[in-house]
C-alpha positions as CSV (number, residue, x, y, z in Angstrom):
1,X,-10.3,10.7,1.2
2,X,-12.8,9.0,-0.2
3,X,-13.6,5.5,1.3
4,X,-14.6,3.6,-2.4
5,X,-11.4,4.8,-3.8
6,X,-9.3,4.3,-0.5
7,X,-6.4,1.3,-0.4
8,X,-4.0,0.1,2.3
9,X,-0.6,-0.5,1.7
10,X,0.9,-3.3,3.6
11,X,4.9,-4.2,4.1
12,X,6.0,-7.6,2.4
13,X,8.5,-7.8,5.4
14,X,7.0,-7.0,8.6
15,X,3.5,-7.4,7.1
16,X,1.9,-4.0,8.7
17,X,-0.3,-1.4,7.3
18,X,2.0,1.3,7.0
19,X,0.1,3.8,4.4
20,X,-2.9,4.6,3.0
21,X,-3.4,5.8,-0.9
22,X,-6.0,6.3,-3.4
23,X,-6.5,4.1,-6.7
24,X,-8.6,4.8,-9.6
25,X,-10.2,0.6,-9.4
26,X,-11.9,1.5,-12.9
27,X,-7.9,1.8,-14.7
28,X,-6.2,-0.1,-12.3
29,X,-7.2,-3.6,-11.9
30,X,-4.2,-5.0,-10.6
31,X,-2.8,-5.0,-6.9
32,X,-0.4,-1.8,-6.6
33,X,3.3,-2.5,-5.6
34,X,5.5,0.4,-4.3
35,X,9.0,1.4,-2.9
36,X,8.0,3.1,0.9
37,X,9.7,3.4,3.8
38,X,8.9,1.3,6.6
39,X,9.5,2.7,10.0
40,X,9.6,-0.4,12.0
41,X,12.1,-1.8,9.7
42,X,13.9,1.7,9.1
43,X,14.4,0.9,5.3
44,X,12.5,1.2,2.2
45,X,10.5,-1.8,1.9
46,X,7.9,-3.3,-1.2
47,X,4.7,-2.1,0.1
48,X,1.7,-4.3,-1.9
49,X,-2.1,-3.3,-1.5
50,X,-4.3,-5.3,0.5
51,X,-8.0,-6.4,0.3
């Protein structure tokens, strides 16, 4: 992947990097929120990007 475009997704619960994504930062200016599973919480969770 490459590293400009590269994002982490952290959980609003637990608060741990749980996945890592692409974004296109020149069409998407806003923070990206997502349904993922979380495995320490063993549930989908709101993932939100971080910085």
């Amino acid at each position: 992947m490459s590293q400009d475009n590269l994002i982490k997704m952290e959980c609003t619960n637990c608060h741990r990097v749980n996945y890592y994504s692409q974004k296109n930062k020149k069409t998407l200016k806003n923070r990206l929120e997502l349904s993922k599973f979380c495995r320490w919480d063993k549930k989908h969770q709101v993932h939100k990007e971080t910085k």
